[in-house]
Structures are given as C-alpha cells and as structure tokens.
Biopython code that builds the backbone (N, CA, C, O; Angstrom):
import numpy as np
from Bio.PDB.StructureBuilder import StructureBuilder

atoms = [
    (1, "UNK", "N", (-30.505, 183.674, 9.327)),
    (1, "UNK", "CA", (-29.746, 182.672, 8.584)),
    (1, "UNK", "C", (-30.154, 181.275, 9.043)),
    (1, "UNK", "O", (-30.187, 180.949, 10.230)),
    (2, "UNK", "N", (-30.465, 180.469, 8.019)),
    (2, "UNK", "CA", (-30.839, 179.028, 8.541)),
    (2, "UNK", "C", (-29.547, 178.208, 8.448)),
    (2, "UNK", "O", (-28.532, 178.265, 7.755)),
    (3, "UNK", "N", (-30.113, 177.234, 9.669)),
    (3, "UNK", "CA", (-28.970, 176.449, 9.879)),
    (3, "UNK", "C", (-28.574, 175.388, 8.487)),
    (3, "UNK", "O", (-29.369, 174.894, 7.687)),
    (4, "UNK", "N", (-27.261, 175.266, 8.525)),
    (4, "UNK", "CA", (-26.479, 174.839, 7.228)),
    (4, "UNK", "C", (-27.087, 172.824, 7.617)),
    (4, "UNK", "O", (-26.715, 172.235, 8.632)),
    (5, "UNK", "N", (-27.429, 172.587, 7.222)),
    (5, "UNK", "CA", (-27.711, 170.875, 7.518)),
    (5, "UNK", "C", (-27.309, 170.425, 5.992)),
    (5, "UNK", "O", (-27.849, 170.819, 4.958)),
    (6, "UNK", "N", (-25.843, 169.177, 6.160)),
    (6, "UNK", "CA", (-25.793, 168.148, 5.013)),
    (6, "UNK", "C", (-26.678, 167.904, 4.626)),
    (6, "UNK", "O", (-27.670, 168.342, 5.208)),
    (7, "UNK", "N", (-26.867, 167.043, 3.384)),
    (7, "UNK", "CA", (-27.614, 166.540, 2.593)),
    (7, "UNK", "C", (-27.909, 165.062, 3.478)),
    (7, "UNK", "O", (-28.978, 164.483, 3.672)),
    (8, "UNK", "N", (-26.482, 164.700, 3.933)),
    (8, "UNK", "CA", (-27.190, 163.380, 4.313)),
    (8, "UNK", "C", (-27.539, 163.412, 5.680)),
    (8, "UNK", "O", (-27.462, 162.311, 6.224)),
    (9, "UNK", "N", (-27.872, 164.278, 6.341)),
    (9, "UNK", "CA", (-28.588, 164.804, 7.732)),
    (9, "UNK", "C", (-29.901, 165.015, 7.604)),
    (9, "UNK", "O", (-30.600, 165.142, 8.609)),
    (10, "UNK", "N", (-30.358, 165.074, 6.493)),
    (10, "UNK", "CA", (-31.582, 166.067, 6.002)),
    (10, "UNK", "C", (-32.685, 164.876, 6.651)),
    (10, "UNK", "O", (-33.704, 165.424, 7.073)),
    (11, "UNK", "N", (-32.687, 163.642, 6.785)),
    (11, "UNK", "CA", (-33.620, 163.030, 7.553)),
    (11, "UNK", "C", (-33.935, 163.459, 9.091)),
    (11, "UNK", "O", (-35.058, 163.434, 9.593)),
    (12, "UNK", "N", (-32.989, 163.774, 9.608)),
    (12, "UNK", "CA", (-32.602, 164.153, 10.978)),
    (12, "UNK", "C", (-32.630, 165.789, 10.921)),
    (12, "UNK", "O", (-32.099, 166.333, 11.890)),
    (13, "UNK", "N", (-33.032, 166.416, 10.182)),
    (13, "UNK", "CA", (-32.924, 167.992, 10.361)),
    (13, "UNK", "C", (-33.571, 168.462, 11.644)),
    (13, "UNK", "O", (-32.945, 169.114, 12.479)),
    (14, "UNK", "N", (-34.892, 168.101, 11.789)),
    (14, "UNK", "CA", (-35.311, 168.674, 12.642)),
    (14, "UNK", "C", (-34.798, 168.264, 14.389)),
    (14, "UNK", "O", (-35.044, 168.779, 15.479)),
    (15, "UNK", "N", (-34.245, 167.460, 14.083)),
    (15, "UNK", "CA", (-33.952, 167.032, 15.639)),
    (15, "UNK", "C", (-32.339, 167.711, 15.678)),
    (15, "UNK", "O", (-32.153, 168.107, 16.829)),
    (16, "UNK", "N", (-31.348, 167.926, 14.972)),
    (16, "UNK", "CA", (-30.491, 168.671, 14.495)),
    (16, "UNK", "C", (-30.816, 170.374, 15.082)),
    (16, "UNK", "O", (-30.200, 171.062, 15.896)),
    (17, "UNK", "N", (-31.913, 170.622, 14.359)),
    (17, "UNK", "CA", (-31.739, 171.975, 14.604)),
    (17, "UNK", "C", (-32.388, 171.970, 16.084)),
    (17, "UNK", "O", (-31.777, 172.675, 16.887)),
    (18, "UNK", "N", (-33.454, 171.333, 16.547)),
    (18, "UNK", "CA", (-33.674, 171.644, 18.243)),
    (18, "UNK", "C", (-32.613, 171.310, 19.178)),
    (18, "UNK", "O", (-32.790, 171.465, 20.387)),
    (19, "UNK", "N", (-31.638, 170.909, 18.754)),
    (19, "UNK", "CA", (-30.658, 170.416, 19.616)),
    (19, "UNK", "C", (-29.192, 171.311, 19.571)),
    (19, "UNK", "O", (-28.475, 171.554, 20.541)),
    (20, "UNK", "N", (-28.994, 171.676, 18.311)),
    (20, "UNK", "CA", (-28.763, 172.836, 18.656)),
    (20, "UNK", "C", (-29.037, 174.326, 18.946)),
    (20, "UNK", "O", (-28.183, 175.204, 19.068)),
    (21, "UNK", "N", (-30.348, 174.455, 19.031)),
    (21, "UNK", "CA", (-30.598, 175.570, 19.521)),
    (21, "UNK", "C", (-30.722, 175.164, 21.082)),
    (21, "UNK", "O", (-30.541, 176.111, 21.846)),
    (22, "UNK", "N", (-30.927, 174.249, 21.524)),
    (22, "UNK", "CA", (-30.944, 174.093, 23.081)),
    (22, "UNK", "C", (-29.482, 173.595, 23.543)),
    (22, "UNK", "O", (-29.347, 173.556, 24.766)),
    (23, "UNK", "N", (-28.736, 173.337, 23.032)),
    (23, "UNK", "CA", (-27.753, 172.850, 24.000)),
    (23, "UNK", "C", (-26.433, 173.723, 23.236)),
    (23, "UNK", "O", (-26.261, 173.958, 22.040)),
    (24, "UNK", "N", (-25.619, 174.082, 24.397)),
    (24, "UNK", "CA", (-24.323, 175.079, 23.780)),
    (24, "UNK", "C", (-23.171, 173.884, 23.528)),
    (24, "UNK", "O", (-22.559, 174.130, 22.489)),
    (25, "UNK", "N", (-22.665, 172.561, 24.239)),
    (25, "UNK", "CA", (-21.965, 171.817, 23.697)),
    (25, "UNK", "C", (-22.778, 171.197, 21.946)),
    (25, "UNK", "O", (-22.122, 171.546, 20.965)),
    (26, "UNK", "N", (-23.406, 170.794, 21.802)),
    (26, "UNK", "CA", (-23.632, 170.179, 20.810)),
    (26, "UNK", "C", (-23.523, 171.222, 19.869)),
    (26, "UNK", "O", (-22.940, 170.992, 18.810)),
    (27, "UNK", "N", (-24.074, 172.511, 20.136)),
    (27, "UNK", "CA", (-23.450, 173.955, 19.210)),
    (27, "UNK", "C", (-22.601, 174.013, 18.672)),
    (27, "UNK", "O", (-22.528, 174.262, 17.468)),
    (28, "UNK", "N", (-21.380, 173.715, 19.700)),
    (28, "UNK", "CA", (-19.909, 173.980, 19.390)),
    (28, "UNK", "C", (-19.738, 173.017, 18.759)),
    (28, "UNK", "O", (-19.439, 173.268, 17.591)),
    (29, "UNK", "N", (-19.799, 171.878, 19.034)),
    (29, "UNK", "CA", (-18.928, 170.798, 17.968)),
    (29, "UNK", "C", (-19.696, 170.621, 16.950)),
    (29, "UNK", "O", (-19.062, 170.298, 15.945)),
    (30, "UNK", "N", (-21.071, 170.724, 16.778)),
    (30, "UNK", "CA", (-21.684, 170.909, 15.164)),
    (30, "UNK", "C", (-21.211, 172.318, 14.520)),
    (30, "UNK", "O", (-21.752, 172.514, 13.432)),
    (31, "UNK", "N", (-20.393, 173.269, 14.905)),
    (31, "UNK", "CA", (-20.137, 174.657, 14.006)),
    (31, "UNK", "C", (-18.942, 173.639, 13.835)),
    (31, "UNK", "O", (-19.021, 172.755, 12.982)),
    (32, "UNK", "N", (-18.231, 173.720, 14.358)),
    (32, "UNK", "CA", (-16.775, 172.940, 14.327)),
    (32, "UNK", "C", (-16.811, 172.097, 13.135)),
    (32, "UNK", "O", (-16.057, 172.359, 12.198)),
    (33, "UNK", "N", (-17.989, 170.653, 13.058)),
    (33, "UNK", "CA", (-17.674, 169.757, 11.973)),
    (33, "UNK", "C", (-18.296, 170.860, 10.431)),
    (33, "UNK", "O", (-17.688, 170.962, 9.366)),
    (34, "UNK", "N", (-19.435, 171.444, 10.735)),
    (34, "UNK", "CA", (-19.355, 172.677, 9.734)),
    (34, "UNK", "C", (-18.130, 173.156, 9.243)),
    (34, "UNK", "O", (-18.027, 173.115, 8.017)),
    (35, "UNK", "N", (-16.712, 173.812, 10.175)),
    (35, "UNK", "CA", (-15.790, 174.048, 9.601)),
    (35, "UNK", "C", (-15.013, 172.719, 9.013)),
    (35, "UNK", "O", (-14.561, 172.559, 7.879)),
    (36, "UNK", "N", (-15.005, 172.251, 9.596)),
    (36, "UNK", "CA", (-13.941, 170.868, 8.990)),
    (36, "UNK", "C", (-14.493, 170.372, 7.695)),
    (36, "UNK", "O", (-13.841, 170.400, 6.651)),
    (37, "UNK", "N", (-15.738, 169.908, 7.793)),
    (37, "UNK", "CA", (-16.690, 170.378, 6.452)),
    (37, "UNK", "C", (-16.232, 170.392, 4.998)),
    (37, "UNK", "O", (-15.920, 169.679, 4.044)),
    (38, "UNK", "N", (-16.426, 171.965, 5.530)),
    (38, "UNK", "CA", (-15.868, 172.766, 4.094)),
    (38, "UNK", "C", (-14.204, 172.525, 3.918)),
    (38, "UNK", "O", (-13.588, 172.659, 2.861)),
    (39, "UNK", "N", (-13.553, 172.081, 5.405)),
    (39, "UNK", "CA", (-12.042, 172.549, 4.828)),
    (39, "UNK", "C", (-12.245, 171.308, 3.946)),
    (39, "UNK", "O", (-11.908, 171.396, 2.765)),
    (40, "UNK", "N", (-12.905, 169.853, 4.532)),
    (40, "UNK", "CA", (-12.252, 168.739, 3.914)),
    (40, "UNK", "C", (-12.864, 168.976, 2.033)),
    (40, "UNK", "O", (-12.132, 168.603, 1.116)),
    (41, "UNK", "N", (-13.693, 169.364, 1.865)),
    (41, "UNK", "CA", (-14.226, 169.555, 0.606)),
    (41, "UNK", "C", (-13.353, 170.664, -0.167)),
    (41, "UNK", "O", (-13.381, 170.817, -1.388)),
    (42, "UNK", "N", (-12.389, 171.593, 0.943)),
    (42, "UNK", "CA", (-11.496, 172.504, -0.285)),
    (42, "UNK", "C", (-10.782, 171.693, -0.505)),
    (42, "UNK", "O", (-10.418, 171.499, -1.665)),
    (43, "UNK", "N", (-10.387, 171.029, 0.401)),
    (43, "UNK", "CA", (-9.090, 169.525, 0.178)),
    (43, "UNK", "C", (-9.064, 168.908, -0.826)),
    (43, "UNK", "O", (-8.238, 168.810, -1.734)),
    (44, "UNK", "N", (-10.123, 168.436, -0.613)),
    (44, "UNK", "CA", (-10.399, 167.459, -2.091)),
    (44, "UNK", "C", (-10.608, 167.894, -3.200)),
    (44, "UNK", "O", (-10.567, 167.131, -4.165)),
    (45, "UNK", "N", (-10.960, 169.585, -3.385)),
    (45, "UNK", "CA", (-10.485, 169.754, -4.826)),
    (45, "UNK", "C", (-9.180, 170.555, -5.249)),
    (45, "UNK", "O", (-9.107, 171.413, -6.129)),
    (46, "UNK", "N", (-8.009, 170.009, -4.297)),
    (46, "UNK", "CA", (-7.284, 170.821, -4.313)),
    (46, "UNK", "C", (-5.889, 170.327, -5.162)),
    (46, "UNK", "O", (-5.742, 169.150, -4.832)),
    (47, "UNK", "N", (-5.144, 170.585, -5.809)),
    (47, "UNK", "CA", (-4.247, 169.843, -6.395)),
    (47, "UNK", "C", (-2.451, 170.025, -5.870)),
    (47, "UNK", "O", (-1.340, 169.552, -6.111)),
    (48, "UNK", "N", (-2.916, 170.729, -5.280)),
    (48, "UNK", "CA", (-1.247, 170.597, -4.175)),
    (48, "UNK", "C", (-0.803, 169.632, -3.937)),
    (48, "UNK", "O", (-1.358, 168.560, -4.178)),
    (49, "UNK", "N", (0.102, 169.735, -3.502)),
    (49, "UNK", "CA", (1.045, 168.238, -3.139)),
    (49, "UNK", "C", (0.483, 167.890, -1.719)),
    (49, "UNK", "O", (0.330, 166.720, -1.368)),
    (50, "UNK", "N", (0.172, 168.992, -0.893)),
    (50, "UNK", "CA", (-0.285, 168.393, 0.647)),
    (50, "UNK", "C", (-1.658, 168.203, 0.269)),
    (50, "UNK", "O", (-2.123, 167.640, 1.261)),
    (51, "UNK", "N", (-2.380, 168.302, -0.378)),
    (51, "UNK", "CA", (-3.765, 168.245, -0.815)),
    (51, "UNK", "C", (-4.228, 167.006, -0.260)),
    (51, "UNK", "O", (-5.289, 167.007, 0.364)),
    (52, "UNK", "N", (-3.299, 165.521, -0.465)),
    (52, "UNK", "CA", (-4.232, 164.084, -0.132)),
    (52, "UNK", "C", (-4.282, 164.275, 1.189)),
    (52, "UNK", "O", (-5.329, 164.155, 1.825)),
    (53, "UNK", "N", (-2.725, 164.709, 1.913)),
    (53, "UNK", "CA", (-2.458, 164.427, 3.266)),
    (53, "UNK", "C", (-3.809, 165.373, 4.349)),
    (53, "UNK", "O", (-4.365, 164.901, 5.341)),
    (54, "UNK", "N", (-4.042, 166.805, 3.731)),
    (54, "UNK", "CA", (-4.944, 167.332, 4.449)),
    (54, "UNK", "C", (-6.291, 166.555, 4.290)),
    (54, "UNK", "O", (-6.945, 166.437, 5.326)),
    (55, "UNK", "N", (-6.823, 165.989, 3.106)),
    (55, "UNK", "CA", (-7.967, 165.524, 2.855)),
    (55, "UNK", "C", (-8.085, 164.533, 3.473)),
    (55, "UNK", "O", (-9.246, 164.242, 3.757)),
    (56, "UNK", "N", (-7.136, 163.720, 3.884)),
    (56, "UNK", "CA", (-7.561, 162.127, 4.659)),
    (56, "UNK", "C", (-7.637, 163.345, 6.275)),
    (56, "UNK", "O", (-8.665, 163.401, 6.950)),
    (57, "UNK", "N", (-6.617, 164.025, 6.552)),
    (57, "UNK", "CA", (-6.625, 164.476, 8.304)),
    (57, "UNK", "C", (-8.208, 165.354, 8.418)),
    (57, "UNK", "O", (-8.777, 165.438, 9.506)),
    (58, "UNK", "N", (-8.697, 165.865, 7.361)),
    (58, "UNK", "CA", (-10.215, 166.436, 7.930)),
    (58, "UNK", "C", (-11.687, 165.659, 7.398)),
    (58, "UNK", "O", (-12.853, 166.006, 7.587)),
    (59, "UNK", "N", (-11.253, 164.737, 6.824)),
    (59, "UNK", "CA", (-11.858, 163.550, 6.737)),
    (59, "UNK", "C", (-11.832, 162.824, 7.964)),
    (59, "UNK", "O", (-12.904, 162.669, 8.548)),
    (60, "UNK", "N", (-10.842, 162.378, 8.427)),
    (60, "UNK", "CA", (-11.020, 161.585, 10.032)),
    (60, "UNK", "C", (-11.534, 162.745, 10.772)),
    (60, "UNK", "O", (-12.405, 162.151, 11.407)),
    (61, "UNK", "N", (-11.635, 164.040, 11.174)),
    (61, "UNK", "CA", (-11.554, 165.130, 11.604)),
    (61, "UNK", "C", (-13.073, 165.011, 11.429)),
    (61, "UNK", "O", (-13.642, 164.938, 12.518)),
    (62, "UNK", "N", (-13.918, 164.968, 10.330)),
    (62, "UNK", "CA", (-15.142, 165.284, 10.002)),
    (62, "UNK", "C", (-16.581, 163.802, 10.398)),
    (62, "UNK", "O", (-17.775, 163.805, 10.697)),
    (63, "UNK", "N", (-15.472, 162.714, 10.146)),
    (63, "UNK", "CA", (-16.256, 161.583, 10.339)),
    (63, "UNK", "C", (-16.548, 161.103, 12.427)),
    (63, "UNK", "O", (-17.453, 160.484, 12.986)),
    (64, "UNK", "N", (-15.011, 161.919, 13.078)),
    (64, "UNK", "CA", (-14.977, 161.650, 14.190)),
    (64, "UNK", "C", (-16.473, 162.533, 15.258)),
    (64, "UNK", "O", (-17.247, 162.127, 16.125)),
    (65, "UNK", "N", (-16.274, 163.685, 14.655)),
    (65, "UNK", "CA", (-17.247, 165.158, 14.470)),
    (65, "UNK", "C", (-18.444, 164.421, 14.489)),
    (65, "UNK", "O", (-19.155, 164.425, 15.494)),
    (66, "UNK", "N", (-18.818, 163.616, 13.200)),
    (66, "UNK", "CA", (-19.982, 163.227, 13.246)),
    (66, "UNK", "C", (-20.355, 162.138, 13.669)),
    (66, "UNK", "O", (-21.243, 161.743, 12.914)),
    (67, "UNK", "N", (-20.129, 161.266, 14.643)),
    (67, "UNK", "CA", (-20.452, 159.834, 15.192)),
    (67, "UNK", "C", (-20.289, 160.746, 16.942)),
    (67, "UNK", "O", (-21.062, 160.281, 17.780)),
    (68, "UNK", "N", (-19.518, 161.743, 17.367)),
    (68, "UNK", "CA", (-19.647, 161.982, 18.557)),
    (68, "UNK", "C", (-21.363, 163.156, 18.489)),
    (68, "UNK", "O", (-22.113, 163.533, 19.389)),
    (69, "UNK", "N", (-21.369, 163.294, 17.565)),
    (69, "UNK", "CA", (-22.839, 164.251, 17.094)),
    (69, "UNK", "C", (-23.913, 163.843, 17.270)),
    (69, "UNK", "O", (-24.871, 164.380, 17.827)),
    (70, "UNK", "N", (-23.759, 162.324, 16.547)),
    (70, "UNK", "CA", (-24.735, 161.057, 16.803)),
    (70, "UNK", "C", (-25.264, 160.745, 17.955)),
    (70, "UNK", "O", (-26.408, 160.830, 18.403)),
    (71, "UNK", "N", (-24.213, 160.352, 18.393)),
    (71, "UNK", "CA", (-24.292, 159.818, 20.270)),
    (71, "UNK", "C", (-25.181, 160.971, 20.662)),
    (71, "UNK", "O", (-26.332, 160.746, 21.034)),
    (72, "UNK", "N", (-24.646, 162.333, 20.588)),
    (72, "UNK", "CA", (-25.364, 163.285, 21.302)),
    (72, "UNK", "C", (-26.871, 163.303, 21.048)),
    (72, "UNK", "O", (-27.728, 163.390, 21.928)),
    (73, "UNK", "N", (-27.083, 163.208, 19.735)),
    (73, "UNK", "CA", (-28.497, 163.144, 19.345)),
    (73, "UNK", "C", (-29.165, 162.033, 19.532)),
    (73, "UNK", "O", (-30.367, 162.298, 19.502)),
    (74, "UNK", "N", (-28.881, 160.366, 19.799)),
    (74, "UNK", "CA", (-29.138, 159.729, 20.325)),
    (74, "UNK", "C", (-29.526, 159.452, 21.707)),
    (74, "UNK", "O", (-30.622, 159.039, 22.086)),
    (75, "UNK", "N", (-28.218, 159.804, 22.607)),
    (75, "UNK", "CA", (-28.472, 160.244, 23.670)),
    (75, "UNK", "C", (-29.995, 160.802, 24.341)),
    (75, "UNK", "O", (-30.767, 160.272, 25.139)),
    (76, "UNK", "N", (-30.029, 162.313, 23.511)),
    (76, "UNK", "CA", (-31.062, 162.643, 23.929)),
    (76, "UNK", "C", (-32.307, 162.229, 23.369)),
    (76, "UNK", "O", (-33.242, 162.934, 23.751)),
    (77, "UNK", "N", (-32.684, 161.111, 22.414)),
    (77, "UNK", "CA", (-33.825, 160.617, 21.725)),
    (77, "UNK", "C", (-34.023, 159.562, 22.900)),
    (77, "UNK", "O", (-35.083, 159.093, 23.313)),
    (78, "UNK", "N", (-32.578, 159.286, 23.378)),
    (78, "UNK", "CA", (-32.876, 158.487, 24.726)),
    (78, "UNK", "C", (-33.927, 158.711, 26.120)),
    (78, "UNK", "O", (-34.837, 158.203, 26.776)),
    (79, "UNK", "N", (-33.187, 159.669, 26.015)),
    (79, "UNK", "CA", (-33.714, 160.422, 27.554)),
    (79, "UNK", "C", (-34.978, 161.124, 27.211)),
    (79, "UNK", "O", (-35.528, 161.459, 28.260)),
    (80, "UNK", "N", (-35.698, 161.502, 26.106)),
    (80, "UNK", "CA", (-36.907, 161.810, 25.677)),
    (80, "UNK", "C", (-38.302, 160.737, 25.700)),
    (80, "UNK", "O", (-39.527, 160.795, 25.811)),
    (81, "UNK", "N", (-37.084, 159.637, 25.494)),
    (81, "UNK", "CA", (-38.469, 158.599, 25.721)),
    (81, "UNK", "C", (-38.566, 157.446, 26.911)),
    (81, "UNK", "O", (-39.574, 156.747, 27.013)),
]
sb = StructureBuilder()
sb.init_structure("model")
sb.init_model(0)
sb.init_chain("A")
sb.init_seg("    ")
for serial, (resi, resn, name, xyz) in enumerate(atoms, 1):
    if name == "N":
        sb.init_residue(resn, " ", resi, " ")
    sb.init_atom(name, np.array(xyz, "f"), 0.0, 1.0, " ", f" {name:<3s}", serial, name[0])
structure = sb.get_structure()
C-alpha cells in the first residue's frame, strides 16, 4: 500500500515518505493528521447540526498536525545540510 500524500504535499512527497519510513514519531503524528484528515472532510459534508462545530475542531486539529509536520521535516532538511 502506498503512502496516502495530500495533493498539496505532493511537492514534498518524497521527503514525506523517507521520513516517515525512518522515524516512528513523525509516523505517528502523520497517520494521526491522516485520520483527522478524513474526519475533517466527513465534517464538512455533513449536514447535522454539530457538523460546523466538528468541522472548525478538526480543522484546527488538522492545520496544528500539519505545521508541527513541517518543523519536523524542516528540521531534518536542517540537519542534512
């Protein structure tokens, strides 16, 4: 199974996928924003009454996910060169 990479990651794929195959923290919290992910996208097409309230909480949930993801992958573009 290949790894699931956003659309707007797709510049960064490859440094994405070596990074998580080498490191078990960056693993975990990239499966993690994977789940939050999809929840925030059932959210948003969802028409319930809690529907906005979940969509803004895995939205912050998904955007927080991905700027601590960043750092990590930065980080190590750091220490590579």
């Amino acid at each position: 199974m290949a790894l699931k990479i956003p659309d707007h990651f797709s510049a960064i794929r490859s440094y994405i996928e070596k990074r998580y195959k080498a490191d078990e923290t960056f693993r975990d919290i990239y499966n993690d924003y994977l789940i939050y992910l999809d929840a925030h996208r059932f959210w948003s097409h969802n028409s319930t009454d809690v529907a906005p309230d979940r969509c803004r909480e895995y939205a912050q949930l998904v955007s927080e996910l991905e700027k601590e993801l960043i750092q990590i992958l930065k980080k190590g573009s750091d220490e590579a060169s």
